[in-house]
C-alpha positions as CSV (number, residue, x, y, z in Angstrom):
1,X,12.0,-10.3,-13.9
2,X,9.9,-7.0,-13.7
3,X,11.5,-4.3,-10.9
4,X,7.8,-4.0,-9.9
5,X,7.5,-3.8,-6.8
6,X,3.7,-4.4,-6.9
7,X,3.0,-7.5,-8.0
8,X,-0.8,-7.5,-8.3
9,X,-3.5,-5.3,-6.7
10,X,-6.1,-7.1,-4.8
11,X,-8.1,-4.2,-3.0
12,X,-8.4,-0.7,-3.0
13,X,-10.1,1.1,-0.2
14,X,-10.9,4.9,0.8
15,X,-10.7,5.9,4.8
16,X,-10.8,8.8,7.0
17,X,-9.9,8.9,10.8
18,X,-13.1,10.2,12.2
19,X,-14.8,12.9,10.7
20,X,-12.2,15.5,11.2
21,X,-9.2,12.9,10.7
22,X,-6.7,13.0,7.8
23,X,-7.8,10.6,4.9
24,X,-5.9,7.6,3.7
25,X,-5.9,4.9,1.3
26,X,-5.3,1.5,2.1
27,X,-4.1,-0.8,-0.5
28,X,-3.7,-4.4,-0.3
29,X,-1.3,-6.0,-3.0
30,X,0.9,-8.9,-3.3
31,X,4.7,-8.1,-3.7
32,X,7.2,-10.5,-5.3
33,X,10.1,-7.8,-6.2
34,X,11.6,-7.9,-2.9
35,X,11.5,-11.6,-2.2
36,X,11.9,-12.7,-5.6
37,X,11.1,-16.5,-5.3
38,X,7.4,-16.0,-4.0
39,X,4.6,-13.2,-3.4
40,X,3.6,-12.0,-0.4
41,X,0.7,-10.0,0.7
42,X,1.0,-6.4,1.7
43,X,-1.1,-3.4,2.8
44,X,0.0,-0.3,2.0
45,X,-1.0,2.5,4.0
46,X,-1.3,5.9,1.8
47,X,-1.8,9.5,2.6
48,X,-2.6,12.5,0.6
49,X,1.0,14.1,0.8
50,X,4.3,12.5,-0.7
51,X,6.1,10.5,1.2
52,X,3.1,9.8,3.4
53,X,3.1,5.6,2.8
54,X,3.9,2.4,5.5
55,X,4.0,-1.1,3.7
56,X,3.7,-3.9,6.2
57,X,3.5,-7.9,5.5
58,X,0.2,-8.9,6.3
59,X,1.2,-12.7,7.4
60,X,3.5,-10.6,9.8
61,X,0.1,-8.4,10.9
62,X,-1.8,-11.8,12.3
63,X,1.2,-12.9,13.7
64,X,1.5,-9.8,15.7
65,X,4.5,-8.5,14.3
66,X,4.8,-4.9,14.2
67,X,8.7,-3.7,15.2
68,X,10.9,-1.6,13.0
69,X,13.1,-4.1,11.4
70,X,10.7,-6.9,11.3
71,X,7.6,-5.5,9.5
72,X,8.7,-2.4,8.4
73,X,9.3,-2.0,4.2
74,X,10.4,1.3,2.5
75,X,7.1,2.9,1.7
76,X,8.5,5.2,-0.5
77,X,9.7,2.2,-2.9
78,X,6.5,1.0,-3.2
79,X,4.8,4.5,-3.2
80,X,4.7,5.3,-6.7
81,X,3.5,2.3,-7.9
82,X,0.6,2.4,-5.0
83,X,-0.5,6.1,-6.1
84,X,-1.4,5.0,-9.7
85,X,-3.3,2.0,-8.3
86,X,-4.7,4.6,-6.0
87,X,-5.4,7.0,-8.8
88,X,-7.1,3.9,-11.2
89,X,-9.4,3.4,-8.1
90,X,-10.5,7.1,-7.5
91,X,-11.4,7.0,-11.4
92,X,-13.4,4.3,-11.3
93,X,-15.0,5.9,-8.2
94,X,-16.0,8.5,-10.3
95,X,-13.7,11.1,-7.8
96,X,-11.9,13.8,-9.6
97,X,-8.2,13.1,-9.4
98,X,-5.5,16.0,-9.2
């Protein structure tokens, strides 16, 4: 089995809070590497800066589960793996990636 975190990459998406907000990326992506017998959907929440990055369960989203220790994931696990699917989108956006 692959120690990929990310299993696949559904949807890419480009945000910013407002016109004067911070951007972000949000990423949704199903994730097997933590559950190992099945995949589960996640959004992954990415800012510009390192170590900027929440993961959350999206079934655990509509059923209104938010707490730490319920729907909270290591964002910087799935991080790295989220930047390069962030940095494949921006390319194909035509955006100039650093």
């Amino acid at each position: 089995m692959s120690d990929k975190l990310v299993r696949k990459v559904i949807k890419v998406a480009f945000h910013r809070n407002g016109s004067m907000g911070e951007p972000f990326h949000v990423v949704l992506f199903e994730s097997g590497g933590h559950l190992k017998k099945h995949r589960t959907r996640m959004i992954g929440i990415v800012f510009d800066d390192q170590c900027f990055c929440a993961v959350l369960d999206v079934d655990q989203l509509n059923e209104g589960t938010i707490e730490f220790m319920k729907n909270s994931w290591r964002g910087d696990n799935f991080e790295p793996e989220l930047r390069t699917a962030i940095t494949k989108y921006e390319r194909e956006r035509g955006e100039v990636v650093s």
